[in-house]
N, C-alpha and C positions, 0 to 999 in steps of 0.2 A: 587204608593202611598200606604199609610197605609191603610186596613181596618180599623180601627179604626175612620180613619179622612173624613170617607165617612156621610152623612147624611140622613135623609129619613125625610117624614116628620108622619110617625109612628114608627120611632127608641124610644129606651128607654134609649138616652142617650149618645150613643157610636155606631158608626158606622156597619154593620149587616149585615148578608149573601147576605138576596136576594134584596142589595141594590146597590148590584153590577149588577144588571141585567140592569139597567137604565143608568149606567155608562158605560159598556161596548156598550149600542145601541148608548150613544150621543158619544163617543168616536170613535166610525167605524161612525156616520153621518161627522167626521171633518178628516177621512184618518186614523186612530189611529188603527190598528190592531192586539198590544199586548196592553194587561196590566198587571202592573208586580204589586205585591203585597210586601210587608213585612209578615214575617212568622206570621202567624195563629196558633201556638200550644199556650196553655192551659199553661197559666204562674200564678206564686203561689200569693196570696194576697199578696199586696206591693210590687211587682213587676211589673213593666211598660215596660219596654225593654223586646220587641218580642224575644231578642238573648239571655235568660235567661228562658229558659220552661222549665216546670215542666215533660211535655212528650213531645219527640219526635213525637208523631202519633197524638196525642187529640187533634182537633179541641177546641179553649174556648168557653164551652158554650155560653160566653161571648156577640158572635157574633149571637147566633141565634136568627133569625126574628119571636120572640114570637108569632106576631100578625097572623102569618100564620101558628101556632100550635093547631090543634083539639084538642080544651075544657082545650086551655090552661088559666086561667085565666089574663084578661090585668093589665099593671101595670102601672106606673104613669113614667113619663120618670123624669131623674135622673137629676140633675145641676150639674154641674161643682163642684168641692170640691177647693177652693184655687187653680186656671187653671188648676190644673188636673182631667182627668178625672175619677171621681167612680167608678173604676172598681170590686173592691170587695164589694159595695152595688148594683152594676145591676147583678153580675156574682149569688150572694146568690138570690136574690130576681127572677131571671129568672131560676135559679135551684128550688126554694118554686115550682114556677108555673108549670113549669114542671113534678117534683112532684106530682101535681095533674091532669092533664091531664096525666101522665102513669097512676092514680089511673083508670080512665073512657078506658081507650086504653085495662087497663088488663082484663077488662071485657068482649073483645069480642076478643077471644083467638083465634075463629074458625076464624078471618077476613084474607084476601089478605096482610094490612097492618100486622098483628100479624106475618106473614109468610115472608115478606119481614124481620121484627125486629129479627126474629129468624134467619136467612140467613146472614144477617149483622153480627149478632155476631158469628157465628159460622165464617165466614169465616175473620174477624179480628181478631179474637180469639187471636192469637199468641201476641199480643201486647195489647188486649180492656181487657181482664177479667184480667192483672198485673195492668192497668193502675186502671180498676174501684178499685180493691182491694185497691190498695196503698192511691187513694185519699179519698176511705172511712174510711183507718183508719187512714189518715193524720186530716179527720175531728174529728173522734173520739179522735186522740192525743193532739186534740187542737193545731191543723197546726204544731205542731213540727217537727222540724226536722227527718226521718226516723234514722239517725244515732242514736238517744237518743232515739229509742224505746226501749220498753224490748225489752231483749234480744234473744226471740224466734222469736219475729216479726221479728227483725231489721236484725237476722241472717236468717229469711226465712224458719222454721226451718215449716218440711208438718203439722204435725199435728197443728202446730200453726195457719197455713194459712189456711189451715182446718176449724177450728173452729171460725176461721174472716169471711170467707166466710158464714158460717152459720148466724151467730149471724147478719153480716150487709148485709143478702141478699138484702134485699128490697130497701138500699143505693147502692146499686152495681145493680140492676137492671137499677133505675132512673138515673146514671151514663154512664148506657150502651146507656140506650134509648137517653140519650143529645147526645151522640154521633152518633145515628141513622140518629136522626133530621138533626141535620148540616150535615149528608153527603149526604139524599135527597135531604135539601135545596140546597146543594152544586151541585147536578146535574141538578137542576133546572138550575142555575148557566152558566154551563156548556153547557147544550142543547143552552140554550137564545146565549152565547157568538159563537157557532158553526153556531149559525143560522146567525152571524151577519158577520162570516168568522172572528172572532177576537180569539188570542192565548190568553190563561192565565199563568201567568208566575209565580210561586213562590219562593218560598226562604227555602233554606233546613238551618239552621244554621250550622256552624263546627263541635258546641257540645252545650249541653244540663246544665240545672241547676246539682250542685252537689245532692242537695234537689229533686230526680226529680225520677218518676215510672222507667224512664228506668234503672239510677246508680243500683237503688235497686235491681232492678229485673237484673240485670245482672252486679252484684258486684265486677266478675272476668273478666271480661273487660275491668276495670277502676284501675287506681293505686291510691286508698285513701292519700297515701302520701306526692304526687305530683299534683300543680294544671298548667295549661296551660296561657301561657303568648307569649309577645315579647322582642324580644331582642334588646337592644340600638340601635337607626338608627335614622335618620335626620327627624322622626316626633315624638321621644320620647327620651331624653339625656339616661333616666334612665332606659329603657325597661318600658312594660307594664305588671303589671299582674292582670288578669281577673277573679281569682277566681271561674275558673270554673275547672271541673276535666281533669288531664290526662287518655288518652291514656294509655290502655296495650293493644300496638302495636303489640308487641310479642302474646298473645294472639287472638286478632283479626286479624290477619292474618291467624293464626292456625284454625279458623273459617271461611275464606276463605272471610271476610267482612261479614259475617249471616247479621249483625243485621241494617247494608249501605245498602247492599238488600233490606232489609224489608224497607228499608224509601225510597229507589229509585222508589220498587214497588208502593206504595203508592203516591208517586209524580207522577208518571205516571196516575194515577185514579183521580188527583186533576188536573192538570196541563197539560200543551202542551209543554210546559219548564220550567226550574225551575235553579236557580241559587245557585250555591254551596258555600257559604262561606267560605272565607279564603281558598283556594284551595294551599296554600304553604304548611299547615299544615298537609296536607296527603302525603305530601314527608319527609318533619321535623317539626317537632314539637318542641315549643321551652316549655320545661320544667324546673318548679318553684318549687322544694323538700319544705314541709313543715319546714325540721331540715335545717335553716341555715350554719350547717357546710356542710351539702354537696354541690356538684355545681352546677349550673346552665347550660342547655347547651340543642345542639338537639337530639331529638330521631326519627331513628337512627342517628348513624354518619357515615358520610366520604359519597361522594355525589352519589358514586354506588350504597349506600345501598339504600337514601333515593331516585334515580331514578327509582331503583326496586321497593322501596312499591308504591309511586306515580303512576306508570303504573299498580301496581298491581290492587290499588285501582279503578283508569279512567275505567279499564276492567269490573272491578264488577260491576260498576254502569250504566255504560254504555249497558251492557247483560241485566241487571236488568230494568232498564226504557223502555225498548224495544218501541223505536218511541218519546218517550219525549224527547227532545232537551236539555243535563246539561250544564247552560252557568258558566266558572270557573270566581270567584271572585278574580283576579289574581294583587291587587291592593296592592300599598305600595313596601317594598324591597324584589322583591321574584327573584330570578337568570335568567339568559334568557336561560338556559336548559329547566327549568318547562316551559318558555311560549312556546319552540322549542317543547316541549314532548305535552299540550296541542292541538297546531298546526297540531300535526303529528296524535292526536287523532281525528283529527274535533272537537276538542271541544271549543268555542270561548271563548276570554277571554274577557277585557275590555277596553274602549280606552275613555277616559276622557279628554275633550280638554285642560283645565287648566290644568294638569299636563301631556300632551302627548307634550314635549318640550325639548329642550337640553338646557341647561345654558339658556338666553333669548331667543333660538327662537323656535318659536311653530311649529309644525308640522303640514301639510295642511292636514285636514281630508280626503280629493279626496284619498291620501295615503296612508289610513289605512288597514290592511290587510283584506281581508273578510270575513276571518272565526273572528268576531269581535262584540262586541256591543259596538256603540258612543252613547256617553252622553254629558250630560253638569256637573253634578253630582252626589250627591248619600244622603243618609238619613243624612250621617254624615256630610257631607259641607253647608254651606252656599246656597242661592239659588245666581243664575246669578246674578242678577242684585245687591246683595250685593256685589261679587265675584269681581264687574264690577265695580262697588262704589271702592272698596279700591284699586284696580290697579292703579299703578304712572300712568304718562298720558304716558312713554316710552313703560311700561307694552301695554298698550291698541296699541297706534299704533302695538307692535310686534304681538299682536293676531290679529288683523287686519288685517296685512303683509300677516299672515298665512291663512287667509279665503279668500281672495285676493278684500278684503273691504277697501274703500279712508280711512285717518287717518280721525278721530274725535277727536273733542277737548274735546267733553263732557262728563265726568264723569258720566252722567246717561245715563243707556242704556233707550234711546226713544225707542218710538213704531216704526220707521221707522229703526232704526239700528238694534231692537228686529228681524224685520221682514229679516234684512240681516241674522243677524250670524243665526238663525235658517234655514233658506234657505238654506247657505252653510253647514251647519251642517248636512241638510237633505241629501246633495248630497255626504257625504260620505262614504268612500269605503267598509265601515262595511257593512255587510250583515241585521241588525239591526241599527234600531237609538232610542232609546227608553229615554225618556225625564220625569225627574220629573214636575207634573203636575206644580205646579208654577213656572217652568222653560217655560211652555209654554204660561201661561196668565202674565205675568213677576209679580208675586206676590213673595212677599220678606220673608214669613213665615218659619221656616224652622223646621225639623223634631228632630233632635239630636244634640247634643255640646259633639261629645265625653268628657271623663272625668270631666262633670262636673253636682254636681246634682243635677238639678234644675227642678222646675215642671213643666217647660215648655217643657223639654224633653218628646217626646214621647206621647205627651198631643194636638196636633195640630189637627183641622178641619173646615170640610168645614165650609165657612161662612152660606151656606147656602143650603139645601137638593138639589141634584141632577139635578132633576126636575126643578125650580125655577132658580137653575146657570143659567141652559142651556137655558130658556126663556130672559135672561139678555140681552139688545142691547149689552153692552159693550164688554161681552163674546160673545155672536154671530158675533161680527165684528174681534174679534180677531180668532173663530173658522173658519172663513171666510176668514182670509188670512192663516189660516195653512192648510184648505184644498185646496189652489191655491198652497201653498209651495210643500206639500205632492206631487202633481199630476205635477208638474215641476221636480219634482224630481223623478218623476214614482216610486214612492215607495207609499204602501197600497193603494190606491183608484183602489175597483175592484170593480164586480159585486154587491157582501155583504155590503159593504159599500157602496156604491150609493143607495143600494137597504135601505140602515137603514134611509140614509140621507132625501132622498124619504118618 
């Protein structure tokens, strides 16, 4: 699930670091031993979609649980703006505070924490003091765009940056320091989920805003020209294009992946696995020239080339996570080379029951290969029991067929057929089964509408704080047949999780 759509009942608004501590202990009390996140970097005012950040590395302030900040001052939790949520009045208003809690923190220099802050940042360095810079004179530019700075900034140019760093040290400290915060909170985080025996899972994006600290700071990596897209297939006539940058490939190879490194290391430090988006596009890329007379097409071509960068790439990252688990986001029209080369890597892909099918007939999960993660679906579909709603009634018997569950006449998934297909679901062959949350309490909310832009997108949470869910009979009855399903299934119920449940 979304950070975002988590609740607390001391949030300011939007879902918050250490309110995943709570989630992951009632999560391992019902068998649940991952949880997977949607990406956590630091996206630009008016921006909602997690796959649109402004840095690769930044943590959003957004997310940090103020109320457990030394002499941070408290702030009023935020409402709903038109069902979206305020993200740029909680992200300003928990930077103010911030703000003044570094004012009281710089005071005692000689501290253990003073020494931790110093440590933090020298050893992120390579990515923290671009990022802080970029966003403090994004502030000063009045959020402009970095392309439309002058032109010493925008080219980089030392003494320019130089004299930025001067002039906005003291925004570039309190920048540094948010980023301190969220990543003690974040081990907090971590310790709690390790104690409960539960993985954390995150999500690396493909690529980043064009608008964004890393384009800038590393402008020869990127082709300004060219933005990154898909090409025409059976979930779009027209291709898609995403508006986000290309790839220079050629370049970034020439670097050996540097800058894949730096994010894999960093996933390692957050995460126990982490899921790689769009993993077709590290073998080809489907490029979108800004000059319509040129043409469209992948980078590279012809399928050796793009088999070589793909393994070139799994290699890097794989060295680089040293023990994180990269699960490939291998969904849509991608060749069955890349799933063969995946495979051959250990590196699992995806198996998604509504679309794991030939022409009408579905494939029995017991089937799937191991090196795999089963679902039911993902941020962008529908949740089940919508999914289950629109299926002909021919449709539903053939899924049926395939779980090896009697046909149903009923177009709603009940609670008693909820409690089959997730049974059989549980029992397959994936080495994972990892389920969005309303796919497990059969809640019908759902997270995104690809292509379409609505406030609802991206905007979804809990009905209600964490804490209080989990106290719910209704949810207790249903946590209560998933931890009989779990343990039929011999999947997650161990020591840690009995011991949470306990």
């Amino acid at each position: 699930m979304p950070l975002f759509s988590l609740r607390n009942r001391r949030d300011a608004g939007v879902g918050e670091i250490l309110d995943l501590i709570p989630l992951v202990r009632w999560g391992a009390s019902f068998g649940q031993r991952v949880v997977q996140l949607l990406p956590i970097n630091e996206t630009a005012p008016g921006e909602a979609s997690p796959y649109n950040a402004l840095s690769a590395f930044a943590i959003d302030p957004l997310y940090i649980s103020l109320h457990a900040v030394r002499d941070a001052p408290p702030i009023v939790a935020a409402a709903p703006e038109d069902r979206r949520l305020p993200r740029e009045s909680i992200r300003a208003t928990k930077m103010a505070s911030l703000a003044r809690a570094f004012e009281a923190f710089a005071q005692a220099r000689a501290s253990s924490r003073w020494r931790r802050f110093e440590r933090f940042r020298k050893q992120q360095g390579e990515w923290l003091e671009d990022y802080a810079l970029f966003r403090a004179l994004k502030d000063e530019q009045a959020l402009g765009s970095w392309e439309g700075w002058p032109l010493p900034l925008r080219d980089r140019d030392p003494d320019a940056l130089m004299q930025a760093r001067r002039v906005l040290a003291e925004r570039i400290d309190v920048l540094c320091f948010a980023q301190w915060v969220a990543a003690e909170q974040w081990a907090k985080v971590r310790r709690a989920a390790q104690a409960c025996r539960v993985w954390l899972k995150g999500d690396l994006p493909f690529v980043i805003s064009r608008d964004s600290a890393d384009v800038w700071a590393h402008q020869d990596e990127f082709d300004p020209q060219c933005s990154v897209g898909a090409p025409p297939d059976e979930f779009s006539a027209t291709g898609q294009s995403w508006g986000l940058p290309m790839y220079d490939w050629e370049r970034i190879r020439a670097n050996d992946f540097s800058w894949w490194r730096r994010r894999a290391r960093q996933a390692r430090e957050l995460y126990d696995m982490f899921r790689i988006d769009h993993i077709i596009g590290f073998f080809r890329t489907y490029s979108i020239p800004d000059d319509p007379a040129r043409e469209r097409g992948f980078v590279p071509l012809g399928e050796a080339a793009q088999r070589e960068q793909g393994e070139s790439f799994l290699r890097a990252v794989i060295e680089a996570s040293e023990g994180a688990l990269p699960i490939a986001e291998d969904l849509g029209t991608v060749p069955d080379w890349v799933r063969q080369t995946l495979h051959r890597f250990g590196v699992p892909g995806y198996k998604v029951f509504r679309w794991e099918r030939r022409d009408s007939v579905y494939f029995d999960p017991r089937d799937y290969d191991a090196i795999s993660v089963a679902t039911t679906g993902t941020h962008d579909t529908d949740s089940l029991v919508e999914w289950w709603r629109g299926l002909s009634s021919d449709e539903r018997d053939n899924a049926l067929a395939a779980l090896g569950i009697d046909p149903s006449p009923s177009a709603e998934m009940t609670s008693a057929l909820h409690r089959e297909v997730l049974g059989r679901l549980y029992q397959a062959g994936s080495a994972f089964v990892i389920l969005p949350l309303q796919d497990l309490f059969r809640w019908t909310e759902r997270i995104n509408v690809p292509g379409t832009p609505s406030p609802e997108n991206w905007n979804w949470r809990l009905l209600r704080p964490v804490e209080d869910l989990a106290a719910d009979p209704a949810v207790q009855e249903t946590t209560r047949t998933l931890r009989q399903l779990v343990r039929a299934a011999q999947r997650g119920m161990a020591a840690g999780a009995t011991a949470a449940a306990e």
